[in-house]
C-alpha positions in Angstrom: 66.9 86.6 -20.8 63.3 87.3 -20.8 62.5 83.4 -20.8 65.3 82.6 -18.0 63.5 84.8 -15.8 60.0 83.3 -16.1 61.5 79.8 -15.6 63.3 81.5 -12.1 60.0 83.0 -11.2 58.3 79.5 -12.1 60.4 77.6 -10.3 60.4 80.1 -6.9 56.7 80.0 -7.4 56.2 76.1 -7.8 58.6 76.2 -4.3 57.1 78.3 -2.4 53.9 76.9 -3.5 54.4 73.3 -2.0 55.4 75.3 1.4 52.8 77.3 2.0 50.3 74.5 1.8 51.7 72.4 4.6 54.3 74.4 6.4 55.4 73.0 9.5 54.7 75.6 11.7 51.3 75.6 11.4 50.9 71.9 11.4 52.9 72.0 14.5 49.8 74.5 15.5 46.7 72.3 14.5 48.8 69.0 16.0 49.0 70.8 19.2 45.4 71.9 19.2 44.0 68.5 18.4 45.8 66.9 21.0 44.5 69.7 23.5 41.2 69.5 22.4 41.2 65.5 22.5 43.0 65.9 26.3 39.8 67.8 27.1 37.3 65.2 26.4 39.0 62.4 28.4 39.6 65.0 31.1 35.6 66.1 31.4 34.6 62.0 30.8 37.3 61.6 33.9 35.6 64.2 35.8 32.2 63.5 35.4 33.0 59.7 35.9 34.7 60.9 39.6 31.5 62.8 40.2 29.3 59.8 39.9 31.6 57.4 41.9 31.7 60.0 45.0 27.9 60.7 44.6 27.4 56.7 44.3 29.8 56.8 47.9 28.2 59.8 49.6 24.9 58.0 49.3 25.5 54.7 50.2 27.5 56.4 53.3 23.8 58.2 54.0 21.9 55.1 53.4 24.1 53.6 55.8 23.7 56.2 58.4 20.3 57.3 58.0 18.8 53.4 57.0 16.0 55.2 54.7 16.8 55.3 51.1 14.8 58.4 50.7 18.5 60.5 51.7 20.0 58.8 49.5 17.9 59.0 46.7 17.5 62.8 47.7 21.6 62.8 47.4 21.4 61.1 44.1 19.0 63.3 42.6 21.2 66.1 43.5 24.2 64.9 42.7 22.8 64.1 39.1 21.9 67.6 38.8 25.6 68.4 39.3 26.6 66.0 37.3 24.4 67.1 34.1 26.0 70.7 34.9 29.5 69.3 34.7 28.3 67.4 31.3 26.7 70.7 29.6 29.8 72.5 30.6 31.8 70.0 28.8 29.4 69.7 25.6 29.6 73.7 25.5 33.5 73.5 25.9 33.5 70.6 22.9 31.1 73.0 21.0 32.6 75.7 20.9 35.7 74.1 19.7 34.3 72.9 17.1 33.1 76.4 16.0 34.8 79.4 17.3 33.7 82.4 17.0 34.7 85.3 14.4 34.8 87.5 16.9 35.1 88.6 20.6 32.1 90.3 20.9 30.7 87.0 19.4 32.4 84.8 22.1 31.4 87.0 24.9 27.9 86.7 24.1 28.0 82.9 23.6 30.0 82.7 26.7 27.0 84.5 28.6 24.8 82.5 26.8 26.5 79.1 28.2 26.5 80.5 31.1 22.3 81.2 31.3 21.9 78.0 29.9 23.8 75.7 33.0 21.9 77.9 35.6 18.7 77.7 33.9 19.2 74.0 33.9 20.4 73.7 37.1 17.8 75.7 39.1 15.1 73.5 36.6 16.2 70.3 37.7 16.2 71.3 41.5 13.1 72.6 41.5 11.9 69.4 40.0 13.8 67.3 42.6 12.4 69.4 45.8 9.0 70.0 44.4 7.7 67.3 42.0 10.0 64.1 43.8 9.5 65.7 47.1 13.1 64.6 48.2 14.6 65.6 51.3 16.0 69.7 50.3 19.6 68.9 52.5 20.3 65.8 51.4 19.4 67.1 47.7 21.7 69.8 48.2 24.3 68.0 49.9 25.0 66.0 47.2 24.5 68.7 44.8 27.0 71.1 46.4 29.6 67.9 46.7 29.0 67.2 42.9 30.4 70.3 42.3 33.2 70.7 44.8 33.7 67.2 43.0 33.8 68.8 39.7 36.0 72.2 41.0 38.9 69.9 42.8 38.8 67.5 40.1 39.4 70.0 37.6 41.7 71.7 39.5 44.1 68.8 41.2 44.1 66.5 37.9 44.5 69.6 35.7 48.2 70.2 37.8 48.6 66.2 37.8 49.1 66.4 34.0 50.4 69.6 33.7 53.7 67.5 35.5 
């Protein structure tokens, strides 16, 4: 009797063995979160790519207007700087995918952190564009400010286009 019951715990145990190390809902889980997470990288290369084709239009449009390329170069410069913010973002975004935090402490602080980092940058590479290149500050700010109403209506319109 003693034996039968080893060989029934042995078999429950080999069974229950081969299902915990796959079971399907937690590969439904990681599936799911690997597609999200691979969604997210096309979505922020589609985003930043529609930034640069609108900052490429809004300066030709103030070439055209003004006839000095020194607006548009001023809009280019600014628009790059919005465009590098909308790339950080989505490194930190990939980043932090890639290693979450143990904790939410943790996550706050890098979140904070992130955060810092895209204004430090930001305010950086403006000063260098109005100070060091000289370019024109409203054109350099117009295209910086429609780099990121770029990046805010892009994220929010083609976030509710695939959500359908």
């Amino acid at each position: 009797m003693d034996s039968e019951k080893r060989a029934e715990v042995k078999d429950e145990a080999d069974g229950a063995g081969v299902q915990s190390l796959t079971p399907p809902l937690n590969a439904a889980i990681i599936a799911a979160l690997f597609l999200a997470e691979d969604q997210e990288k096309r979505f922020a290369r589609r985003v930043a790519w529609l930034q640069a084709m609108i900052i490429l239009t809004a300066a030709g449009v103030a070439y055209g207007m003004k006839s000095t390329p020194q607006y548009a170069i001023a809009m280019l410069g600014g628009g790059a700087v919005s465009v590098l913010n909308g790339a950080l973002l989505a490194w930190r975004m990939y980043r932090a995918a890639l290693h979450p935090a143990k904790d939410a402490h943790q996550q706050l602080r890098l979140m904070f952190f992130y955060a810092t980092e895209r204004f430090i940058a930001v305010m950086a590479m403006l000063g260098l564009c109005l100070t060091v290149l000289k370019l024109s500050p409203l054109a350099c700010l117009g295209g910086f400010v429609l780099g990121q109403t770029v990046l805010l209506l892009a994220r929010l319109l083609l976030k509710i286009k695939t959500e359908r």
